[in-house]
Rosetta silent file (secondary structure, phi, psi, omega in degrees, C-alpha in Angstrom):
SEQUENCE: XXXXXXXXXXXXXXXXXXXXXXXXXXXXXXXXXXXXXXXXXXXXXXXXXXXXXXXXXXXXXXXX
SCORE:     score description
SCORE:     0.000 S_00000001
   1 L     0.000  -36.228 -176.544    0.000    0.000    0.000 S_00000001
   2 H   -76.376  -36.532 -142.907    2.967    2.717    0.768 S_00000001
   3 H   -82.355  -34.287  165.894    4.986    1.593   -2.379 S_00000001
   4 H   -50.642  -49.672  160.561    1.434    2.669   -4.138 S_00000001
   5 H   -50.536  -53.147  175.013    0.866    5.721   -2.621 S_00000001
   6 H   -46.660  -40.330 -168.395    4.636    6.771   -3.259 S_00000001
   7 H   -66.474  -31.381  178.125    4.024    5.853   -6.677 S_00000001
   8 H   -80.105  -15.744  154.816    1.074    7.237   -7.349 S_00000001
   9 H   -33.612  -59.251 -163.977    2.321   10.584   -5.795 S_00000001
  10 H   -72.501  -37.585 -169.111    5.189   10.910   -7.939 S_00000001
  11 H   -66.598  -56.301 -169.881    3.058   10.104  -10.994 S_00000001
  12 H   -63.908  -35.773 -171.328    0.105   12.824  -10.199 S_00000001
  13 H   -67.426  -75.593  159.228    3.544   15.487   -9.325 S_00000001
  14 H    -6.275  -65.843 -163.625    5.028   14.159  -13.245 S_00000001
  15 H   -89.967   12.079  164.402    2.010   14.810  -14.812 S_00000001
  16 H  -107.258   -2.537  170.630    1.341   18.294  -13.281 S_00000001
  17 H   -64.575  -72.859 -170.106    4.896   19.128  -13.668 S_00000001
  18 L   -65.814  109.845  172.624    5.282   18.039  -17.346 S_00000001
  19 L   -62.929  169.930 -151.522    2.943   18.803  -20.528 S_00000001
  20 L   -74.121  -17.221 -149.007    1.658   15.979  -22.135 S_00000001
  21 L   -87.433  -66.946  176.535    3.849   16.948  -24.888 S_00000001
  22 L   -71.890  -38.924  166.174    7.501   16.333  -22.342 S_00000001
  23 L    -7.166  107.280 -172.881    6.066   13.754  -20.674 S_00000001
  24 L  -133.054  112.709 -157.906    7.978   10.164  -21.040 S_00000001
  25 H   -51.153  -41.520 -153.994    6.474    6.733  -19.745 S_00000001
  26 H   -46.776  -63.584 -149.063    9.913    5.198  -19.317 S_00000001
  27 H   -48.732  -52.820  166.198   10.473    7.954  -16.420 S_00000001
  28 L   -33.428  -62.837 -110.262    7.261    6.484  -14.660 S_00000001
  29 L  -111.169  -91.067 -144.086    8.199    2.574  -15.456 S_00000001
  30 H   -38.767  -68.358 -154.414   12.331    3.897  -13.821 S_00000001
  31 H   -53.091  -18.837 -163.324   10.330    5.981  -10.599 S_00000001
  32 H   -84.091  -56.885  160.223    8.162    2.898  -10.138 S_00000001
  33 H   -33.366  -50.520 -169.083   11.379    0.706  -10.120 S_00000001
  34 H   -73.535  -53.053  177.184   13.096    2.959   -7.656 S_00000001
  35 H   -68.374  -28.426  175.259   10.522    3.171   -5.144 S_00000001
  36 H   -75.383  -34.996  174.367    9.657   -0.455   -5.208 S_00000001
  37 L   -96.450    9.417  148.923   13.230   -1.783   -4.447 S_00000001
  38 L   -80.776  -37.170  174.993   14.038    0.928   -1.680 S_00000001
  39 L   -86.920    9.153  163.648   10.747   -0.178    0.240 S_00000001
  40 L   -99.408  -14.996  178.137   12.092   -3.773   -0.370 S_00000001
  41 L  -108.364   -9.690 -160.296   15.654   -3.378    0.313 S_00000001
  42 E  -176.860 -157.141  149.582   15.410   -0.402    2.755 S_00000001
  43 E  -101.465  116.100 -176.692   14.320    2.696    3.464 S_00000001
  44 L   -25.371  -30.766  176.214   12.923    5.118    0.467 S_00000001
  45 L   -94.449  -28.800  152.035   13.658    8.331    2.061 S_00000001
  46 L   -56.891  -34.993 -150.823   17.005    7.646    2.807 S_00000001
  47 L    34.049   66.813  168.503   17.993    5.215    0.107 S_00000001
  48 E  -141.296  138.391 -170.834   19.986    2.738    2.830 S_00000001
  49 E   -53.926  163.541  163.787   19.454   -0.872    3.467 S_00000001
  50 L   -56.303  -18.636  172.707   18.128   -1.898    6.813 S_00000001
  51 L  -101.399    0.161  177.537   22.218   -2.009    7.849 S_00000001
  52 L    85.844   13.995  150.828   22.950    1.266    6.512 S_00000001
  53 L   -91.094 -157.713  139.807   24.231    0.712    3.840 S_00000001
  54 E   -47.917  104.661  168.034   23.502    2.260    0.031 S_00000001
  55 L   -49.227  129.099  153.027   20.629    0.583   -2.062 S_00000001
  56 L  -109.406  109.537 -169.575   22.160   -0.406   -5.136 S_00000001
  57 L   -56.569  -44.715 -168.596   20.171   -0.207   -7.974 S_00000001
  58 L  -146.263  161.927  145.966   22.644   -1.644  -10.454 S_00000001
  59 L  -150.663  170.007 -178.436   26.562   -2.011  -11.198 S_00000001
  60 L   -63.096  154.451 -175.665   28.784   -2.532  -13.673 S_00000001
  61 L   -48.385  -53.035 -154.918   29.820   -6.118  -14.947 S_00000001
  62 L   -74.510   15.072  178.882   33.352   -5.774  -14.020 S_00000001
  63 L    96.921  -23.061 -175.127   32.676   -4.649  -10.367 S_00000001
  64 L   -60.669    0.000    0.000   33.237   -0.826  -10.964 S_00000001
């Protein structure tokens, strides 16, 4: 239910920010991403893990 509210929050701020015209789903589909694995790995307003450390969305192959 929170990862919904955040989402739909962000979505209703997007589309009163943006004309219909700048608007770009992928930006939803990313925000939607973002918010869903910070309330699963951690906490959202922070973006750190239940141990403090940094939610990592992604990294490079080689470790970098």
């Amino acid at each position: 239910m929170l990862v919904m509210n955040m989402v739909n929050t962000f979505r209703d701020a997007y589309f009163n920010t943006f004309t219909p015209e700048e608007q770009n789903t992928k930006i939803l589909k990313n925000a939607n991403v973002i918010i869903t694995t910070n309330m699963v790995q951690g906490d959202a307003l922070i973006y750190k893990t239940a141990t403090g450390n940094h939610i990592i969305l992604y990294s490079l192959v080689n470790g970098n």
